[in-house]
LUMVOTI-714599 format. One record per residue (C-alpha): x negated, y, z negated; residue in three letters. Coordinates in steps of 0.001 Angstrom, whole numbers, plus 500000, padded with zeros to 6 digits. Each point is the difference from the previous one (the first is absolute). Example, Ala and Ser with C-alpha at 12.3 -4.5 7.8 and 13.67 -1.06 7.14 Angstrom:
<badrens>
487700495500492200ALA/498630503440500660SER/
</badrens>
This chain:
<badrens>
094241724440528341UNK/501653498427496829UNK/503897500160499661UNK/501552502876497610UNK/501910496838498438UNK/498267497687498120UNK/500293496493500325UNK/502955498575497815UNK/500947496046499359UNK/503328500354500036UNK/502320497102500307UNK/501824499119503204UNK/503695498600499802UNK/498675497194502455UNK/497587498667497829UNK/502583499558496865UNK/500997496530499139UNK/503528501044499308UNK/500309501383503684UNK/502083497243502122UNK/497802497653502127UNK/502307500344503194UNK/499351503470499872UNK/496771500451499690UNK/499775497589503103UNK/501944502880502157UNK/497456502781498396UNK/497183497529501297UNK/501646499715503278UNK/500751503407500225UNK/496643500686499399UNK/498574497354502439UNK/501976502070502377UNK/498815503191499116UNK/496511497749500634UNK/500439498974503181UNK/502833502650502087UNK/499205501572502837UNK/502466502952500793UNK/499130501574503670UNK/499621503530499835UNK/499331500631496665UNK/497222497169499534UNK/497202499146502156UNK/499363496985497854UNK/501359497689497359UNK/498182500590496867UNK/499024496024500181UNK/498485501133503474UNK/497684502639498645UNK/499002497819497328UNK/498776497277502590UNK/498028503375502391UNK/498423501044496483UNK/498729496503499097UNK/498701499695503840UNK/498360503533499869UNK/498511499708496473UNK/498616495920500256UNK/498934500200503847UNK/498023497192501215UNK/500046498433497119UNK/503730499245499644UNK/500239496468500741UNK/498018499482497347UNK/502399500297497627UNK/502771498091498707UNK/502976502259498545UNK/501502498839497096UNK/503067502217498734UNK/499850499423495886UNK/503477501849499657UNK/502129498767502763UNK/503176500350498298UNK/503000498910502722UNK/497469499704502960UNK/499794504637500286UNK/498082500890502800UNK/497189497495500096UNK/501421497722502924UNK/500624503535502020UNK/496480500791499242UNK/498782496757501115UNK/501642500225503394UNK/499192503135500758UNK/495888499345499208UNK/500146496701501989UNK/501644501927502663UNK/497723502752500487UNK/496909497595499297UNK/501127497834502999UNK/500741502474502439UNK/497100499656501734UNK/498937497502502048UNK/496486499532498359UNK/501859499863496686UNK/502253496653501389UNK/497629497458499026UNK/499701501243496389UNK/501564498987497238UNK/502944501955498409UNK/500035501151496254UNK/501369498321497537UNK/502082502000497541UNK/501231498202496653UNK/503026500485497500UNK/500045499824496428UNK/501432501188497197UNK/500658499423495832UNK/503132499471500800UNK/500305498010503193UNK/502910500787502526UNK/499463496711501727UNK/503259499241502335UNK/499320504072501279UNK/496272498950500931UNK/500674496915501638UNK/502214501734502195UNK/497094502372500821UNK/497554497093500496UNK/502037498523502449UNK/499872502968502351UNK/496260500260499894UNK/497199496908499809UNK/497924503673498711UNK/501954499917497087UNK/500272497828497172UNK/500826500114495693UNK/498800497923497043UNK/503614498741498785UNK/498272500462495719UNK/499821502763498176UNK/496988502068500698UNK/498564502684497333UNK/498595502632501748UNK/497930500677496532UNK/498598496374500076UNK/499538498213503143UNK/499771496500500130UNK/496388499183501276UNK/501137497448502475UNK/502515502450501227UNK/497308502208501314UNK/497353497032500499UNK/502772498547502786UNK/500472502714502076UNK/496575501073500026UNK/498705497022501375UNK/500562499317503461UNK/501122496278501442UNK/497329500153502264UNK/496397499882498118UNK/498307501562503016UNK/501870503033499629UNK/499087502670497169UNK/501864500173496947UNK/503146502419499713UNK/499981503237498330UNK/503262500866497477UNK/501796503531500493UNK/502523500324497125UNK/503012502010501470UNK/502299501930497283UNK/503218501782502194UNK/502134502145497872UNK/498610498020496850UNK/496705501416498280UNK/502280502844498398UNK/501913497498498143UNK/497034499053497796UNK/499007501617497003UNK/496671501340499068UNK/499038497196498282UNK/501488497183502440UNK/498606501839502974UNK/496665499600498620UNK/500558496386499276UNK/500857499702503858UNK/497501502034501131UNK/497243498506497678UNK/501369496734501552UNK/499834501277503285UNK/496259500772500358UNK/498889496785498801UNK/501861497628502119UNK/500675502220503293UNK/498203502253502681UNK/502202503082500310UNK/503685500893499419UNK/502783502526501489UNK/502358502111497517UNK/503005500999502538UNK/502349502364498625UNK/503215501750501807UNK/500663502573496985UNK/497161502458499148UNK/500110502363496513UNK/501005503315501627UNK/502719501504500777UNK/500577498464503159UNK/499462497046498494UNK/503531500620497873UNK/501763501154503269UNK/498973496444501939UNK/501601498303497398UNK/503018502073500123UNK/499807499313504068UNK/500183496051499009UNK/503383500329498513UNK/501667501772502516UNK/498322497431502844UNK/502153497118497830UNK/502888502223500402UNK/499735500348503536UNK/499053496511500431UNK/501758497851497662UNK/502626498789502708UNK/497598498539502573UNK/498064497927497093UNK/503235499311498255UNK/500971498012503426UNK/496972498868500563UNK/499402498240496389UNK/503145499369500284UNK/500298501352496310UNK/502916502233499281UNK/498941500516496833UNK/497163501995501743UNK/503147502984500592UNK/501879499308496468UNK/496283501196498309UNK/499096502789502465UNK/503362501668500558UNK/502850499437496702UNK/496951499054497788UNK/496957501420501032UNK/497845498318497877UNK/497374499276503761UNK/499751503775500683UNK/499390500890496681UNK/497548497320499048UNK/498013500695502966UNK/499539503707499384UNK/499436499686496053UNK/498040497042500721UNK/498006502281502186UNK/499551502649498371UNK/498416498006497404UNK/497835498185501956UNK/498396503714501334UNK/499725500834496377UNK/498102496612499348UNK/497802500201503081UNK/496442500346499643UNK/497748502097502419UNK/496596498516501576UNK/497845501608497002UNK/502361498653497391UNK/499579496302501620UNK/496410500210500154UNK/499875501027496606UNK/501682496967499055UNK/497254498249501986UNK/497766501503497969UNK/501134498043496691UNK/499288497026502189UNK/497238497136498848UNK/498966497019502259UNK/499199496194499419UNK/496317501408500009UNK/500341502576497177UNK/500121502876502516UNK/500659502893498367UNK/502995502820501595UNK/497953502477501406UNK/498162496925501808UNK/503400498091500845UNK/501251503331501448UNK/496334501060501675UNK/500446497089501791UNK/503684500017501182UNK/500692502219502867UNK/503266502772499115UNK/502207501077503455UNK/502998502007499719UNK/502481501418502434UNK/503259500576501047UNK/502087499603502862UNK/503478501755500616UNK/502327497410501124UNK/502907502652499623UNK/499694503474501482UNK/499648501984497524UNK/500384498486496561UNK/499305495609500787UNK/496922499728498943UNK/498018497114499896UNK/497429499810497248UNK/497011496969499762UNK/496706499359498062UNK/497595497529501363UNK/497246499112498426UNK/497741497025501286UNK/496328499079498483UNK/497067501163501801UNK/497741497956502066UNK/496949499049498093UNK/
</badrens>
């Protein structure tokens, strides 16, 4: 069922050039934690965990064919929790030992280098390109590098495009850019959202700023950034980012029909036409509470179909 509310680009104080860099690190972080927490009792999972069960569930076998490349990584979000979480489960099992592991990529247009090779160092699953990387226009080699295995016995890779908490931020018209540059260099990609246009949507947001008021001490000591108090309790500019923030990013999130319309205005190399680029892209929706009874998770995937 469509939302009553109609999708609205509205602007977002975190995307404004005027707002201070240092601060829209904390919103990242705060949001990386929103990512990746796992509060006993009222979560079964993180969020970053039911993103790695979806990705298992919807690519099956097939999985390890991909390589994961995350084309809006901002400060590292919940891409590295992903990745450990997927390698995890994929390994479990003792026929699974000999395999390889997944590779999951970062990149970004603006590049948060020092954050990601921090990351990288935790995982040899995980790695960045250090240049800027337009999600709209891919470098060929980019793609051509990760595609190709070292080995030339072993098949070539497939590329999943991964978008967490970032395919709202586009525009009609730059979302079709990216999407238009999507089908012709990759093989599927996942649109993971944490805010949904509903009303619960508006109340998870709200539930965001009261977490950073509840948990500004413990992050505070542990960034060892008392500025991380000053801006959540005497100035709340955190809290109140993070829910108008929010609540702008439900307004400017599209549902599984709108995306697909988008990928309907898509062309290929081959002069495909929309209705063919989308016949031949397959659509999956869902969503996944990560937070009884207003967390939702919210994810598009849509991969190509076998030929």
């Amino acid at each position: 069922m469509a939302p009553l509310v109609p999708r609205m680009h509205l602007f977002e104080i975190d995307d404004q050039t005027w707002f201070p860099a240092f601060l829209r690190a904390k919103v990242q972080a705060a949001l990386t934690v929103a990512w990746t927490t796992h509060v006993p009792m009222l979560q079964t999972s993180s969020p970053a965990q039911l993103v790695a069960r979806v990705l298992s569930s919807s690519l099956g076998q097939t999985i390890r064919d991909y390589v994961f490349i995350d084309f809006c990584a901002g400060g590292g979000g919940p891409t590295p929790s992903i990745e450990t979480h997927l390698n995890r489960t994929l390994t479990s099992s003792l026929s699974d030992k000999e395999e390889e592991p997944v590779l999951f990529v970062l990149t970004d247009l603006h590049p948060h280098t020092e954050s990601w090779r921090a990351a990288a160092a935790l995982s040899p699953n995980l790695t960045y390109i250090p240049e800027s990387v337009d999600a709209a226009n891919c470098p060929p080699d980019l793609i051509s590098s990760y595609k190709t295995p070292s080995s030339s016995e072993k098949p070539k890779r497939k590329i999943f495009r991964l978008f967490n908490l970032a395919f709202h931020h586009f525009d009609d018209p730059l979302a079709k850019a990216i999407l238009r540059n999507t089908v012709n260099t990759s093989d599927a990609f996942g649109i993971f959202e944490l805010q949904q246009r509903n009303f619960l949507g508006f109340i998870t947001c709200c539930l965001f700023g009261i977490g950073i008021f509840l948990c500004a001490p413990y992050y505070a000591f542990k960034w060892r950034s008392p500025a991380t108090l000053l801006f959540t309790y005497l100035i709340p500019v955190l809290p109140f980012v993070l829910v108008f923030d929010g609540w702008m990013s439900a307004l400017r999130t599209r549902t599984p029909d709108e995306v697909e319309a988008l990928l309907r205005t898509c062309t290929d190399t081959e002069g495909g036409s929309g209705e063919e680029i989308a016949a031949s892209w397959e659509v999956r929706s869902g969503r996944e509470t990560f937070m009884w009874p207003v967390g939702e998770l919210n994810w598009i995937i849509c991969a190509k179909k076998e030929r």
